[in-house]
PASE-204622 format. One record per residue: residue number from 1; residue in one letter; x, y, z of N, C-alpha, C in turn. Coordinates in steps of 0.1 Angstrom, whole numbers. Atoms other than C-alpha are relative to their C-alpha. Example, Ala and Ser with C-alpha at 12.3 -4.5 7.8 and 13.67 -1.06 7.14 Angstrom:
REM PASE-204622
REC doba mardren   n.x   n.y   n.z  ca.x  ca.y  ca.z   c.x   c.y   c.z
REC    1       a     9   -12     0   123   -45    78     9    12     0
REC    2       s    -9   -11     0   137   -11    71    -8    11     8
//
This chain:
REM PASE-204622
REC doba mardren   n.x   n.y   n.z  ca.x  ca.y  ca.z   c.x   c.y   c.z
REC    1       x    -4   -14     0  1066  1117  1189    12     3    -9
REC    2       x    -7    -3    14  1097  1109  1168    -4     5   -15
REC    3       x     3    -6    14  1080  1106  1138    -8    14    -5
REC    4       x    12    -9     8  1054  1134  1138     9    15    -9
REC    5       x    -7   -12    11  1082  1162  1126     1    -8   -16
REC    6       x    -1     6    17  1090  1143  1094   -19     0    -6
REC    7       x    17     5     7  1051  1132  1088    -7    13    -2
REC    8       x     9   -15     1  1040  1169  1094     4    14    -9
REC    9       x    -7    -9    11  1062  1186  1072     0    -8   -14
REC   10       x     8     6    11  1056  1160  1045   -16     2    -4
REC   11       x    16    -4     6  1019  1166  1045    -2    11    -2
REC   12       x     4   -11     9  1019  1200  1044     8     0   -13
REC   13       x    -9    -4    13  1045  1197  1013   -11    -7    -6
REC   14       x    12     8    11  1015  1172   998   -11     8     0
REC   15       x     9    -7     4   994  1199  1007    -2    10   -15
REC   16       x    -5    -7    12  1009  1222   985    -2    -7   -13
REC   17       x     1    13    14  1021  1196   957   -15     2    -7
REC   18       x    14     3     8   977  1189   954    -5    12    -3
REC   19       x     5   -12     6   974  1227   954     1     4   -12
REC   20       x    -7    -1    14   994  1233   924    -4    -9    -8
REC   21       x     2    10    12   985  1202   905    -8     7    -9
REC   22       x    11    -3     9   952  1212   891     4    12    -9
REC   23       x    -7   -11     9   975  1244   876     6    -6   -11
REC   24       x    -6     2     4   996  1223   859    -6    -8   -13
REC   25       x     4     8    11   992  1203   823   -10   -12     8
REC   26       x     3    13    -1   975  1166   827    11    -9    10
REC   27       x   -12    16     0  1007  1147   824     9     2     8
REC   28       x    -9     5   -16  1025  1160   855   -10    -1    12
REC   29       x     7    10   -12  1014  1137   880     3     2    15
REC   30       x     1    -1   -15  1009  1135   917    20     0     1
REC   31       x   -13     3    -2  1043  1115   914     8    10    -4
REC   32       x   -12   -10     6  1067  1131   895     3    13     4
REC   33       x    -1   -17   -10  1060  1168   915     6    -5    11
REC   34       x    -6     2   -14  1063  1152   948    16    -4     2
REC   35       x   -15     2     0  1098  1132   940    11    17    -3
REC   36       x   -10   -14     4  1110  1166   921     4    10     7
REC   37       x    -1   -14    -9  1099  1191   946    11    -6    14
REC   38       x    -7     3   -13  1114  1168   975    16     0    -1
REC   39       x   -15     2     6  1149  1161   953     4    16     2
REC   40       x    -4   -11    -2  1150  1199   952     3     8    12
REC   41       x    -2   -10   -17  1142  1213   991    12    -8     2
REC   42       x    -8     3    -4  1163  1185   999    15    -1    -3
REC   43       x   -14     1     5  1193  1188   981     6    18     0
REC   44       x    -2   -11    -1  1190  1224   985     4    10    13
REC   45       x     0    -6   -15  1185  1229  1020     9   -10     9
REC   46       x    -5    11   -15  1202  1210  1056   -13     0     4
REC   47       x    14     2    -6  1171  1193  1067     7    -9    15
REC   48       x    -5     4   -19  1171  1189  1107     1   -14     1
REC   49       x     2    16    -3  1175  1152  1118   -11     0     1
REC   50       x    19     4    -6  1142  1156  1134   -12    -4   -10
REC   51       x    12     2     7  1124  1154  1100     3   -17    -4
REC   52       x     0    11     2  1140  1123  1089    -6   -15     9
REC   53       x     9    18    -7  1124  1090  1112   -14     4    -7
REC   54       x    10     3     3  1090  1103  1100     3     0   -15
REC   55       x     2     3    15  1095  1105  1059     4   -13    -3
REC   56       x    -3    12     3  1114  1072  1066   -12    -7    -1
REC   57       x    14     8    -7  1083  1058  1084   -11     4   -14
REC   58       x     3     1    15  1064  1071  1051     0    -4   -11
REC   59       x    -5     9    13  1085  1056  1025    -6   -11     3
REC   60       x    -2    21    -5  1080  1017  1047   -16    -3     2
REC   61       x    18     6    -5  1043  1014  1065    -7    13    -4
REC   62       x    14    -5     6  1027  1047  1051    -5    -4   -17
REC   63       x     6     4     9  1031  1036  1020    -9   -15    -6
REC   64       x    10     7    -2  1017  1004  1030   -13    -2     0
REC   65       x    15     5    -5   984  1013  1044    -7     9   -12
REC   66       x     4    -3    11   984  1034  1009    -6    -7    -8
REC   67       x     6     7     4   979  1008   988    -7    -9     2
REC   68       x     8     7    -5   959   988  1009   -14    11    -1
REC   69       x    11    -9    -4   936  1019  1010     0     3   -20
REC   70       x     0     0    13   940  1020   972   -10   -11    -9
REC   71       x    10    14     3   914   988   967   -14     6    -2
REC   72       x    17   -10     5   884  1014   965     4     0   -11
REC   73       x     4    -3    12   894  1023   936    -6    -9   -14
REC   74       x     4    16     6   889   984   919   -13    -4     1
REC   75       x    12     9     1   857   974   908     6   -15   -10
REC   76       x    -6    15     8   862   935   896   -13     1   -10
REC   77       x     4     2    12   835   942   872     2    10    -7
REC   78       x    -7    -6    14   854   967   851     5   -10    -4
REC   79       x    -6     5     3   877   943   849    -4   -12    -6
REC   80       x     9     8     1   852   916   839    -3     3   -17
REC   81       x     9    -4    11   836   942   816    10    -1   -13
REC   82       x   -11     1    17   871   941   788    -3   -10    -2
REC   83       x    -3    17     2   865   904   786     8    -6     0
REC   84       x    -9     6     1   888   879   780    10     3   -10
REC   85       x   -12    -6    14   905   891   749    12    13    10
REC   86       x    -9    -7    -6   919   920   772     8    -7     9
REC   87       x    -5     9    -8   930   899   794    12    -9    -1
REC   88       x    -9    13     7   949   873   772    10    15    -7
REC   89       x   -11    -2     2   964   904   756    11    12    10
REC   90       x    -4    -2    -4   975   920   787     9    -6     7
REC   91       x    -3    10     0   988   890   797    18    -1    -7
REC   92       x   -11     6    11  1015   882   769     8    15    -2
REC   93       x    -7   -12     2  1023   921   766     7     4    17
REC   94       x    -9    -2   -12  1031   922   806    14    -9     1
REC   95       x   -12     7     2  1053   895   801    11    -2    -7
REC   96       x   -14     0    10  1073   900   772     7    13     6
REC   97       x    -4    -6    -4  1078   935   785    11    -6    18
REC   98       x   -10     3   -10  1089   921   821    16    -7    -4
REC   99       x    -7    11     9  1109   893   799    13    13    -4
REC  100       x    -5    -9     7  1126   925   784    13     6     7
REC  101       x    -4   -12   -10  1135   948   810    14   -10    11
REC  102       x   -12     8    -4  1148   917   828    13    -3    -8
REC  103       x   -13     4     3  1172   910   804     8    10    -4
REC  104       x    -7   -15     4  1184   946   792     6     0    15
REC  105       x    -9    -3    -9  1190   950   829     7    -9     7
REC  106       x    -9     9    -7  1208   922   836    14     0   -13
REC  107       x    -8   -13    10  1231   936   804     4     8     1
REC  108       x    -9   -18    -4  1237   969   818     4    -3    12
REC  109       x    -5     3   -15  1245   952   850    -4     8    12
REC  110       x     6    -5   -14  1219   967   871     0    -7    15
REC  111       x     2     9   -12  1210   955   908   -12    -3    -3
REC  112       x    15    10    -4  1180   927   909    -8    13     6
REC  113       x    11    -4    -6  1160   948   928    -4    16   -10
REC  114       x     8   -14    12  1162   981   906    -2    -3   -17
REC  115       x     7     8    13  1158   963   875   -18    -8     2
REC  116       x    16     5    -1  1124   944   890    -6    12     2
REC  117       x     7    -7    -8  1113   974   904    -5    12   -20
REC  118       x     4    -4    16  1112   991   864    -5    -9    -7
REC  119       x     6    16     7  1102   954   851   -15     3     2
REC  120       x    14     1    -4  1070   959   875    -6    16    -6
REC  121       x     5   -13     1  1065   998   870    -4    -1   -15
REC  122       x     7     3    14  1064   989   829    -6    -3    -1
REC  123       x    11    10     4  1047   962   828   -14     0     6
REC  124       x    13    -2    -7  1017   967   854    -4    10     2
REC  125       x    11   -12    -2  1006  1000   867     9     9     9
REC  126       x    -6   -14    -4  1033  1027   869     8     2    13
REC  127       x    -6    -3   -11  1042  1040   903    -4    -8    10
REC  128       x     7     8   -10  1018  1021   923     5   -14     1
REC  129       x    -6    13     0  1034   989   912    13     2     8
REC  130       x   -14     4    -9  1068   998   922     1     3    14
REC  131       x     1    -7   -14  1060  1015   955    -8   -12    11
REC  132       x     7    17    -2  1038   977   964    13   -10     0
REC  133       x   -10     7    -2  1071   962   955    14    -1     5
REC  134       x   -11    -7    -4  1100   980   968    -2    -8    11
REC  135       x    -4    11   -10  1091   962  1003     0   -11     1
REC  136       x     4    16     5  1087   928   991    18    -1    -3
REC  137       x   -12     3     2  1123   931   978    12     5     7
REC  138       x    -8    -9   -14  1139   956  1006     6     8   -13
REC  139       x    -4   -10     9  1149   981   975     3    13    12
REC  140       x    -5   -14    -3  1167  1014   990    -7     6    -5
REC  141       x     6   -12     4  1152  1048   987     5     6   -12
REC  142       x    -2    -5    10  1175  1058   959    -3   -12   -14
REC  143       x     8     9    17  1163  1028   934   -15     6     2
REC  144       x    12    -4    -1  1128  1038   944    -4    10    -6
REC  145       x    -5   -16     9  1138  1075   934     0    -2   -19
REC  146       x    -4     2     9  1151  1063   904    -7    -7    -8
REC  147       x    12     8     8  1124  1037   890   -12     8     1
REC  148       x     9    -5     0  1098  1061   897     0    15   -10
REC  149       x    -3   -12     5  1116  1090   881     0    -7   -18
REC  150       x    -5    10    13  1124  1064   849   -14     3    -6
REC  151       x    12    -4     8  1089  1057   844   -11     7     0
REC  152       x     3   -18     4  1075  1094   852    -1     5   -17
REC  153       x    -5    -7     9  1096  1101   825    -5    -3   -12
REC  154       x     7     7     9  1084  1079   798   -15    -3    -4
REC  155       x    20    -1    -2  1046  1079   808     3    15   -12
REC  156       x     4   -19     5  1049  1120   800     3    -2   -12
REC  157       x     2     3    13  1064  1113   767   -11    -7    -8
REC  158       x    11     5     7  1037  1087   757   -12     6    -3
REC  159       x    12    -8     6  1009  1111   765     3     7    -8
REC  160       x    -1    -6    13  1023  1132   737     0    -4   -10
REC  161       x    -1    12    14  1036  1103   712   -11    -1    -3
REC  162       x    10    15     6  1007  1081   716   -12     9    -6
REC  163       x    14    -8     6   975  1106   705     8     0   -18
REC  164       x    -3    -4    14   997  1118   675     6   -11   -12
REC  165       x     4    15    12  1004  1079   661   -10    -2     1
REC  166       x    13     2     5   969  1077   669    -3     5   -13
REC  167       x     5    -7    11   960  1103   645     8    -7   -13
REC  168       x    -6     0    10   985  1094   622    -1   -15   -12
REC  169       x     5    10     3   975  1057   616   -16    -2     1
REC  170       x    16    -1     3   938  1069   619    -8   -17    10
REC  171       x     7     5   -15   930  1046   653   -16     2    -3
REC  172       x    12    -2    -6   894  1040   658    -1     8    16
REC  173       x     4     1   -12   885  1055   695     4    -9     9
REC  174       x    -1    10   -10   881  1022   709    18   -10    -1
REC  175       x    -6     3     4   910  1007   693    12     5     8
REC  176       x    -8    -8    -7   932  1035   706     2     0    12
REC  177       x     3    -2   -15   921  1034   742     6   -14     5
REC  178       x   -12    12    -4   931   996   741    17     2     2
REC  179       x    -9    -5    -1   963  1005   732     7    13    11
REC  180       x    -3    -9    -9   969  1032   755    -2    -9    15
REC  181       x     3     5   -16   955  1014   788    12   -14    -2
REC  182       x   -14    11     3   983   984   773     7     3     2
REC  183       x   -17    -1    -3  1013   999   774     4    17     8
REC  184       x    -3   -13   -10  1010  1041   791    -1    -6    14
REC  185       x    -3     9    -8  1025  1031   823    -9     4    14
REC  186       x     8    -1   -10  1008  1051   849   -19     4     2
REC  187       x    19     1     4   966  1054   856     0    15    -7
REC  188       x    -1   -10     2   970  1090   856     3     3   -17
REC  189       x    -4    -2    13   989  1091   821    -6   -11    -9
REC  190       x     8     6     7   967  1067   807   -12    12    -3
REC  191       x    10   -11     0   939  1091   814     2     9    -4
REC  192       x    -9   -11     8   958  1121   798     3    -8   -15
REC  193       x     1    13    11   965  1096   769   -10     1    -8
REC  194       x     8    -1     3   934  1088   764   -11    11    -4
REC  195       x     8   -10     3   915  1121   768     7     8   -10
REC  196       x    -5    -5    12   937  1134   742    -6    -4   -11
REC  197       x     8     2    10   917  1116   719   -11    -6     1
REC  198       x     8     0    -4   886  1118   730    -7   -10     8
REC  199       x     4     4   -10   863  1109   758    -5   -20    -3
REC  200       x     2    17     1   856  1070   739    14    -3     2
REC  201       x   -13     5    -5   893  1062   739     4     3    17
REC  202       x    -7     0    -8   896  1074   773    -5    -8    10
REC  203       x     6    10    -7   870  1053   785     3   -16     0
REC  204       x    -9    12     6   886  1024   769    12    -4     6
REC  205       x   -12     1    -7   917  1030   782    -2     0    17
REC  206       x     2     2   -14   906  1034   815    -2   -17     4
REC  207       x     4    16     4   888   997   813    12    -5     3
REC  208       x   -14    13     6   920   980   803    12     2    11
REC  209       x    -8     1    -7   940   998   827    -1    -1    13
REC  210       x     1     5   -13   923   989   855     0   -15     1
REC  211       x     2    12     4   921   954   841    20    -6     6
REC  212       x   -14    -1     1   959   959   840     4     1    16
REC  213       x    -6    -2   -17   963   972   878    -8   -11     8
REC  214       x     4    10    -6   941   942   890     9   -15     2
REC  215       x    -8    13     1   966   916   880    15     3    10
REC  216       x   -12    -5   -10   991   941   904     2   -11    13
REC  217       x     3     8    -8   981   912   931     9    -8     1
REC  218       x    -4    13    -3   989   881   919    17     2    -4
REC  219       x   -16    -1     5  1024   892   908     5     5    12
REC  220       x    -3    -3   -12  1032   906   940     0   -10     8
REC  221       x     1    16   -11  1021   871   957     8    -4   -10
REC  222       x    -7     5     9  1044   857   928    16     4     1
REC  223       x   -14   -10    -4  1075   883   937     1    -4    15
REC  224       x    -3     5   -10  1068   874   972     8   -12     6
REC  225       x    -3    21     1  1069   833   970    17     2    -3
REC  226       x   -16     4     7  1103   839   948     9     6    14
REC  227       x   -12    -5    -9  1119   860   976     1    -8    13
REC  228       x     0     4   -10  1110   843  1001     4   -16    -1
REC  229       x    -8    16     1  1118   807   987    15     1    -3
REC  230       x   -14    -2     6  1151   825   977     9    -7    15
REC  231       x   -11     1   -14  1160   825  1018     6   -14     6
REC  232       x    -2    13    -3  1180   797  1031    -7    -4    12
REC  233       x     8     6   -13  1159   770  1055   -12     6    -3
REC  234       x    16    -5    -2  1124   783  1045    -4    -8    -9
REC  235       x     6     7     7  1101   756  1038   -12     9   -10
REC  236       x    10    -9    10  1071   760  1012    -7     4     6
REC  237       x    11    -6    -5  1044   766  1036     2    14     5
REC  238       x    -4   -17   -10  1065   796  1054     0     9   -13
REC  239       x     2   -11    11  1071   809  1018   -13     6    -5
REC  240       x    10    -8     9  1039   815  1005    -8     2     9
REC  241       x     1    -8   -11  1030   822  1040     5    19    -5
REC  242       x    -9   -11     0  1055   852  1037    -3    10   -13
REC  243       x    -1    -4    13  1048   858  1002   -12     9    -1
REC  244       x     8    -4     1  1013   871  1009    -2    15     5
REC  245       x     1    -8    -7  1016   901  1024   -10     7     1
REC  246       x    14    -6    -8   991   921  1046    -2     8    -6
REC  247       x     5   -11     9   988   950  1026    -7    -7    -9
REC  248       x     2     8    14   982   931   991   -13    -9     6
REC  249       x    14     3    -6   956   911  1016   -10    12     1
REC  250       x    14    -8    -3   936   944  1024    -5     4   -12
REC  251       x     8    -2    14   937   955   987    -8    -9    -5
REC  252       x    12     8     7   920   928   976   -11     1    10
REC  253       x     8     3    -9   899   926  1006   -12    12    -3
REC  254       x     6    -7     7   893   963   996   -11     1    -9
REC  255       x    12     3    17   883   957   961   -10    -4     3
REC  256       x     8    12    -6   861   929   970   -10     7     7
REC  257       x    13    -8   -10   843   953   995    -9     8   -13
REC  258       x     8    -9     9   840   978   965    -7    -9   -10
REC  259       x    10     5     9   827   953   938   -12    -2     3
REC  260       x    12     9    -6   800   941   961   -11    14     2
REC  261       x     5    -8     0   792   979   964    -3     4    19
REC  262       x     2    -1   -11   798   978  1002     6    10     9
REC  263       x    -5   -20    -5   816  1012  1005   -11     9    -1
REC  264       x     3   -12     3   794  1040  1011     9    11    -8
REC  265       x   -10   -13     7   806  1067   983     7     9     4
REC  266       x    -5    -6   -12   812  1087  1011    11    -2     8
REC  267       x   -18     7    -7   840  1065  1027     9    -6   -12
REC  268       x    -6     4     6   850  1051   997     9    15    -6
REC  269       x    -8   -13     5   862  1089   983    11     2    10
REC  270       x    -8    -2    -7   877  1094  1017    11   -11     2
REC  271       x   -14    12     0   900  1062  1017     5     2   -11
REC  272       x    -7    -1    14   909  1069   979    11    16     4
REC  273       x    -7   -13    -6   917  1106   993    11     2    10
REC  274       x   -13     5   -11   935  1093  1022    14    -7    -5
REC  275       x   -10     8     7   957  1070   998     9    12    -3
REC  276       x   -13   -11    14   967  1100   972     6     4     8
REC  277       x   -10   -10    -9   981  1122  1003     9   -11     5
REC  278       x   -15     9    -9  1002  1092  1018     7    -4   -12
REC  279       x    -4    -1    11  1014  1085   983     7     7    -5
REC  280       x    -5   -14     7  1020  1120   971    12     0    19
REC  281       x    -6    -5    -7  1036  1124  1008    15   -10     2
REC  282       x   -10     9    -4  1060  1093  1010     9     2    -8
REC  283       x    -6    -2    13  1071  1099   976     9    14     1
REC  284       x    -7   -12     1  1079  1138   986     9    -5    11
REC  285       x   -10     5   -13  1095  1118  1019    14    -2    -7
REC  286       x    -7     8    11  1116  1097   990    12    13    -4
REC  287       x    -8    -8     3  1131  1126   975     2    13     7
REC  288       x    -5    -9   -13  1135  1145  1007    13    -4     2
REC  289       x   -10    10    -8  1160  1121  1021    11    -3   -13
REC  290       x   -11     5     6  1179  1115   988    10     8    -9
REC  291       x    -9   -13     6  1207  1134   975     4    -2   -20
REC  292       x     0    -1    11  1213  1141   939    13   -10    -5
REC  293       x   -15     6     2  1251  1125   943    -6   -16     6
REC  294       x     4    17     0  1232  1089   952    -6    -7   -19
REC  295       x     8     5    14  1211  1090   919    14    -3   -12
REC  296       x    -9     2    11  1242  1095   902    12   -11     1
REC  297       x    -2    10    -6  1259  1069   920   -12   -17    -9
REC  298       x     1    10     5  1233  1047   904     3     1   -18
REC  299       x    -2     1    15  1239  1056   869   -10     6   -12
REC  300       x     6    -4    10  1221  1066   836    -1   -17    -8
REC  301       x     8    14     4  1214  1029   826    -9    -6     3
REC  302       x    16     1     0  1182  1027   841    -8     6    -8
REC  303       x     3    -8    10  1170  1053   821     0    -9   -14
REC  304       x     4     5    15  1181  1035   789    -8   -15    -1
REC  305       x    10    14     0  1167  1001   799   -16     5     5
REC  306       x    13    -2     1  1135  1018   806    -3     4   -10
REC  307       x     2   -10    13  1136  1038   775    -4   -21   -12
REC  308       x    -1    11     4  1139  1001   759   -15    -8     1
REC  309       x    16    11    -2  1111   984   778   -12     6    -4
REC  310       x    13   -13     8  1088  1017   768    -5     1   -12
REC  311       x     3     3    11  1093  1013   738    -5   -11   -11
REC  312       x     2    13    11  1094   975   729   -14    -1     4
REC  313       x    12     3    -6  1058   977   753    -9     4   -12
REC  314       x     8    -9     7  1047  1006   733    -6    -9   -15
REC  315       x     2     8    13  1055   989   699    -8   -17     1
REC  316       x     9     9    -3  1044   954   707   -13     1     6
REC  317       x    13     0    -5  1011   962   721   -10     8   -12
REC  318       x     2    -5    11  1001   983   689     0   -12    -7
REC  319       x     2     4    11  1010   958   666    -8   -15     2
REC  320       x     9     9    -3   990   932   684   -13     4     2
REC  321       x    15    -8    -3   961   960   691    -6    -1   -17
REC  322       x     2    -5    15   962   967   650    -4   -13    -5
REC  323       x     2    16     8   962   928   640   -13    -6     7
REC  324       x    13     4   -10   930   923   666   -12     9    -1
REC  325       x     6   -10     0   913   957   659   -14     0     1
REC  326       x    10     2     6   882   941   647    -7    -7    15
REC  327       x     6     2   -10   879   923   682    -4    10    11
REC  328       x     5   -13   -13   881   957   704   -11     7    -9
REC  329       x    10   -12     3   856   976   679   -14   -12     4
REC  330       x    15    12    -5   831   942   689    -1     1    17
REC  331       x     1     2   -14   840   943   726    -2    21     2
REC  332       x     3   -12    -7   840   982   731    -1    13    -9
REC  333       x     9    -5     9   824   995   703   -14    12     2
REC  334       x     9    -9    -3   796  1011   722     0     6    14
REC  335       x    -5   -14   -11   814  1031   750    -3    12    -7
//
């Protein structure tokens, strides 16, 4: 009964939020409204105590059984269908970008945990990555705020940039759509991206960037192992025990149901439907609860080390898309 004030005043705000969306351009996202609108009631208004235990409970276990309920959307044979070339160069472009971010933000003297938490949001799959990792490394609400606002920010730019270096270097389609599902950080703004230049690039880019959110797993079991072999007294078996976590178990478990085609379409919509509202709602929880004098408390140096990893992603995944071109018009040539 504590939490249901916070949980019920968050969903109707996600009610809203999904009303308005379909008004809006492409490139503002579920995210980006829900943190904005919550940063504003809340910094605007005195919200009763009573709402806070449920948007907390939101940010921690709803957004848990979010991405566990987020494994519909993963077929393992898209991710099949890029082949191995996607693969090898999603691979070497997540890495140099994490590579990146980690070291810009250990330069600007960020904290470990809001530095990984924009490391993962560049490098993998946007918001969904950081909101998967935030509990793995116990991150506060205002880095959470602030890595999600970071790369919001830089997604919406790319869907503008990236069509108009398309054109400008005369991109093939498929070519293009690689490049876009490589380095635009969230699904949403990939798909905006991509349909900017037409429905073959955006099929392309979809591909790659589900290819891209599939490897969201093992790096999570990877961020886990580390934190948990960090603690003192914990042997190897408890760490990668610990490292697995139950969520990141159902997503896969998820997927795995969807490849095999063991969802009814019917439940599988409604689990994907159920995800975006606890998502869109934990998020508007996020910037309920946080005040504008914390964000600023963390600084304007997240911003430029994202701005950084955005760009060296953006640029290195181009100039390895352009020097391979000839293998994406053979693998996805006839989307």
């Amino acid at each position: 009964m504590k939490l249901a004030p916070g949980i019920s005043f968050c969903l109707f705000a996600t009610a809203v939020i999904l009303w308005i969306r379909p008004l809006l351009p492409d490139y503002f996202g579920d995210a980006s409204l829900a943190v904005a609108i919550g940063l504003a009631i809340g910094n605007a208004l005195r919200l009763p105590d009573a709402v806070r235990p449920g948007a907390a409970w939101l940010s921690r276990s709803g957004l848990r059984l979010a991405i566990f309920l987020l494994g519909a959307r993963l077929a393992f044979e898209h991710v099949l269908r890029g082949g191995a070339a996607s693969l090898v160069l999603l691979l070497a472009t997540m890495s140099i970008a994490a590579l990146v971010v980690r070291f810009a933000g250990q330069r600007a003297g960020l904290p470990a945990s809001l530095t990984t938490l924009v490391a993962v949001g560049t490098a993998i799959c946007g918001n969904s990555a950081i909101l998967a990792t935030a509990p793995l490394i116990e991150a506060d609400r205002r880095e959470v705020a602030f890595a999600v606002a970071t790369i919001t920010l830089f997604g919406t730019i790319a869907v503008f940039v990236f069509p108009i270096v398309g054109h400008v270097l005369a991109l093939p389609p498929a070519v293009y759509g690689v490049w876009a599902g490589a380095a635009v950080n969230d699904t949403s703004q990939v798909l905006a991206a991509g349909t900017a230049y037409g429905a073959t690039a955006a099929s392309v880019a979809t591909v790659v960037k589900l290819t891209r959110n599939a490897l969201m797993a093992p790096v999570l079991v990877g961020i886990g192992l580390f934190q948990a072999r960090r603690a003192a007294g914990v042997s190897a078996s408890d760490a990668i025990r610990k490292s697995v976590p139950t969520f990141v178990l159902g997503f896969l478990a998820v997927a795995a149901l969807n490849s095999m085609g063991a969802l009814p379409a019917p439940l599988r919509q409604v689990m994907l439907d159920v995800s975006r509202w606890l998502i869109v709602a934990a998020l508007f929880g996020i910037g309920l609860t946080t005040r504008f004098s914390d964000l600023r408390d963390v600084g304007t140096k997240p911003f430029l080390v994202g701005l950084v990893a955005s760009l060296g992603l953006a640029t290195l995944a181009l100039l390895i898309v352009l020097a391979t071109a000839a293998q994406w018009l053979a693998v996805f040539g006839q989307f």
